[in-house]
Every structure is written in C-alpha cells, then in structure tokens.
N, C-alpha and C positions, 0 to 999 in steps of 0.2 A: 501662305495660303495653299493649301492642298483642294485640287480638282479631283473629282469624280472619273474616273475612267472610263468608265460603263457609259457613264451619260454622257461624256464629252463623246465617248466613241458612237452613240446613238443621233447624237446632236451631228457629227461629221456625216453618220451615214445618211440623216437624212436631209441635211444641206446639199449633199451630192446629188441623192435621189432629184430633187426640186430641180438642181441646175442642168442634170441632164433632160428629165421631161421637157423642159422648156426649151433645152437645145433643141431638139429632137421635132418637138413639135415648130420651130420656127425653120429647122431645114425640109421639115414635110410638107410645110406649106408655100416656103421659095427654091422648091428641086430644082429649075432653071436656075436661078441665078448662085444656087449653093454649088451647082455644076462648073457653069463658065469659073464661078472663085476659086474653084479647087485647080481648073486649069489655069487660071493667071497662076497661080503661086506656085504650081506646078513646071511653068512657062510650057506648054501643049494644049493642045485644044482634046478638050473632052464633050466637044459635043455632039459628038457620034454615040454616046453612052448614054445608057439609062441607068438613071440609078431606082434601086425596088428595095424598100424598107419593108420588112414584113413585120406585125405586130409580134411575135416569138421572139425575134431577132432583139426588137427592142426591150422588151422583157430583163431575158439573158443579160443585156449588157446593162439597163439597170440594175439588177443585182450583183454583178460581179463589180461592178461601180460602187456598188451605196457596200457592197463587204470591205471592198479594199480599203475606202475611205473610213469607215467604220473600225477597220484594225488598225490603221493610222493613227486615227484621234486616239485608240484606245491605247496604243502605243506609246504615242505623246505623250500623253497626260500619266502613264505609269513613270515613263522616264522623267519628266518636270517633276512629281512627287518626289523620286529616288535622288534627284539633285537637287531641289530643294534645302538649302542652310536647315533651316527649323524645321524638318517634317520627319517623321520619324516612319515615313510610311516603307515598308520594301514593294519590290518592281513586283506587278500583277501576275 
C-alpha cells in the first residue's frame, strides 16, 4: 500500500495545528494552575511569575509546529513508500 506524502504530510500538519490550539487555549484559560504545574515538576515555586501569552507569539509557534510536523509526515510517508516490498515509488 503506498501513502500519499503530500496528504499524509498535510494530515500531520494539521492534527498538530488542532492539538496545539487546544493546548494553548486550555493553558490560557488555567494561567494559575498551568503556573503552580510547571513549578511542581519543576520542584520551585513559580508563583512570583506571570506568564503573558501574546496572540503573535501563539501564531509563530503554530506554524513552526504545523511545518515541522507537516515535514515529518511528509518524510514518513516518502521513506514507508521507499521501504515498502511492493512499491516501486522513489524517496519524494
């Protein structure tokens, strides 16, 4: 079975896209408690900090996210074709 690279690597980038928006919007809405969690696992108290999410900020690191993951699958899915027994496809 030979996958699509393009689309696997589309498919990657935008499953990343989705899981960061939703990180992102679920630490914007528990700043407190995403704070104290960063200093437990941290073991320090981080609650002298503020943490400041700027809409750019979040942007940026959506796309440098949804490309990464996007060259990964596309990655992927060239090298599973190229190793593939039956596929006669070459690396993208």
């Amino acid at each position: 079975m030979k996958i699509n690279p393009v689309l696997f690597g589309l498919a990657s980038a935008l499953a990343a896209a989705v899981l960061w928006s939703v990180y992102s919007v679920c630490v914007f809405s528990l700043m407190v408690v995403a704070i104290n969690l960063s200093g437990d696992m941290a073991y320090t108290n981080f609650g002298s900090f503020e943490w400041t999410q700027f809409f750019n900020r979040f942007l940026v690191n959506l796309a440098a996210l949804s490309f990464c993951a996007g060259l990964t699958g596309w990655l992927a899915a060239g090298f599973y074709n190229c190793l593939n027994e039956n596929s006669d496809a070459k690396l993208p």
